[in-house]
N, C-alpha and C positions, 0 to 999 in steps of 0.2 A: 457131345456129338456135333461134329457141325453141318452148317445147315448144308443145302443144295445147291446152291449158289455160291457159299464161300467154297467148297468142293470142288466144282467148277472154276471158280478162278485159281484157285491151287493148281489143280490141274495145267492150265494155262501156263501158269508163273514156271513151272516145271520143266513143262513140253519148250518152254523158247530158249531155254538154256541152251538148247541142243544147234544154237544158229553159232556158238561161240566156236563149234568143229568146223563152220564149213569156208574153207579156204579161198580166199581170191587171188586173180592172179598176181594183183600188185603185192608188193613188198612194203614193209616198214623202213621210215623214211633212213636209219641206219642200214640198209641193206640185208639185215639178219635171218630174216624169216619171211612169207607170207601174211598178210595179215588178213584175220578172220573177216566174217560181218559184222559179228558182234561189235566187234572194236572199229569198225567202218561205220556202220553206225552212231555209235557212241561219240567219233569223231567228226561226223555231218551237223550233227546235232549241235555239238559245239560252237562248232564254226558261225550257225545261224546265229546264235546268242552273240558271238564275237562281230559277227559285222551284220548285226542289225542294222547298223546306220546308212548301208547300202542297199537296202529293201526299199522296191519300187512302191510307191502309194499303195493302198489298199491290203498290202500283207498282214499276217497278224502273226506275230512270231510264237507266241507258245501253240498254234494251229502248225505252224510248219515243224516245231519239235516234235508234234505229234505224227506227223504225218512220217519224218524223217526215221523216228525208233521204229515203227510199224512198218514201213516200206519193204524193205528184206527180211522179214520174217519169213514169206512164203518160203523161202532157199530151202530151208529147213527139210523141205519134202523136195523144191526143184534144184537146186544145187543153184550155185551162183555161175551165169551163163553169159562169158565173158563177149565183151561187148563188141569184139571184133570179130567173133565166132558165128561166119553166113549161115554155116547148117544149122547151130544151137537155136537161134533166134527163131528159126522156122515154128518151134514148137512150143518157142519160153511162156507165151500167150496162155496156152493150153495149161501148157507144168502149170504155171503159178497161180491160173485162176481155180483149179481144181487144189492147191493148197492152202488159197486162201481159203476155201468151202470147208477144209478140216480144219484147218487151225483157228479161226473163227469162230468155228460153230463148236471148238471146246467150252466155250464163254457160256455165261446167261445169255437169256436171247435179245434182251437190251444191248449189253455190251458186244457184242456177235455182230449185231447190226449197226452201230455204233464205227466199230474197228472195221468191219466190211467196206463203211462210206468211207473212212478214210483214206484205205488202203485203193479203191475206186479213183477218188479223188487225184491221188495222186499220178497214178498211171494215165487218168483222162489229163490228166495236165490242162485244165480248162479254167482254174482260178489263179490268181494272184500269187496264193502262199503254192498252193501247188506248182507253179512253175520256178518260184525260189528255190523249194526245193530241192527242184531238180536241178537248177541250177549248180548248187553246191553239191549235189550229188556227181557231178561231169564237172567240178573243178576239183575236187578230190584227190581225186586220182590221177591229175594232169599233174598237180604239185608233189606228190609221191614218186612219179615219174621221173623228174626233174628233179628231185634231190636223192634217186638212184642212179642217175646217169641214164637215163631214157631206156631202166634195164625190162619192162615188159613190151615198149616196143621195138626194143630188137630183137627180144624173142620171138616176136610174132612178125618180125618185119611188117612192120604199119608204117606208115608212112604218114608226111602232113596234113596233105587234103583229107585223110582218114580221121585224124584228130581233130582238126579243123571242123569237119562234120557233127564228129562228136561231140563237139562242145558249142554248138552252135545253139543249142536251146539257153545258154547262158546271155547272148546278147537282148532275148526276150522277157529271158526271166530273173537276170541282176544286169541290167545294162551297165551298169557305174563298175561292173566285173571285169568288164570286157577286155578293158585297156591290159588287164591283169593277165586275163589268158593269152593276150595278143605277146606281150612282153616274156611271158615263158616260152613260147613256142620259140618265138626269134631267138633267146639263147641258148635252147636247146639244139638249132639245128645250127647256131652258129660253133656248138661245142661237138658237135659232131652226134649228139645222143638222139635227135631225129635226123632220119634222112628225108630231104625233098622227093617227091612223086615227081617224074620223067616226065615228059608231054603224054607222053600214051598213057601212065598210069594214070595222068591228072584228067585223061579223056571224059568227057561230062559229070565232071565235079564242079560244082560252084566255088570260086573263088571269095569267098565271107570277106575277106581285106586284099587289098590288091601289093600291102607294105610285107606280106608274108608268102613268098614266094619261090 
């Protein structure tokens, strides 16, 4: 019989399978499908391992793999709330901290507490590794972008300065990145797969580089 605790983590180990249904909007980098969290996930995570060498002082990289598997689990219950979506964001706060409280507290109450700070952690973006993170979490998806032909921000007509925005937490949290996201954005709108913001749409946007315009 097993005990309460391995029960409990069973449970757990179960219940997260269910992040592997929930769709983002970006595509896989052949165009074919959406790709889940799961595998968005699984690909952040990587990545951190792969360019470890560009982590500012003070990161600690199996802390940011932690941080990185854990992060969207909540979707599970809040759906994944795409990041250009003004109404969705209104409420994401709410969704994900009320699913972090379930699916956490599947756990013993070590680990519950445990995976809670993590999951905290990471959203306060107030440490080192947690800002890496995120980092790689908002370059992700810019590189996916970029080798579909910029096909989720033409669906949503997003434009640069929106991007630009979006990925601004990377110049804080992998500076040595930057040059990285700066160089995809310039070929994507020189291929035509981002469009430039007009003067009115660029109306009080901060311009992050003044070479991307």
């Amino acid at each position: 019989m097993l005990s309460t605790r391995l029960s409990e983590q069973m449970q757990f180990v179960i219940e997260i399978d269910q992040l592997k249904r929930v769709l983002r909007q970006t595509l896989l980098t052949d165009g074919s499908r959406q790709e889940n969290s799961a595998e968005h996930s699984w690909h952040i995570a990587l990545m951190a391992i792969v360019l470890a060498e560009y982590a500012p002082a003070g990161v600690d990289l199996l802390h940011v793999i932690k941080l990185l598997l854990l992060h969207d689990l909540v979707e599970i219950d809040a759906g994944d709330t795409f990041c250009y979506d003004t109404q969705g964001n209104q409420s994401k706060a709410d969704r994900e901290a009320q699913a972090a409280d379930r699916l956490f507290g599947l756990l013993p109450p070590d680990q519950a507490v445990a995976f809670r700070q993590l999951w905290d952690e990471f959203e306060a973006q107030q440490t080192p590794s947690a800002r890496f993170a995120a980092a790689l979490d908002r370059l992700q998806p810019l590189l996916n972008n970029q080798q579909t032909g910029g096909h989720t921000w033409k669906l949503h007509q997003v434009t640069s300065d929106r991007v630009l925005q979006r990925m601004a937490p990377i110049q804080t949290g992998a500076p040595a990145l930057w040059d990285v996201v700066q160089q995809v954005i310039q070929d994507c709108i020189a291929r035509g797969d981002l469009k430039e913001a007009t003067p009115k749409e660029n109306s009080g946007v901060v311009n992050l580089d003044a070479s991307i315009s």
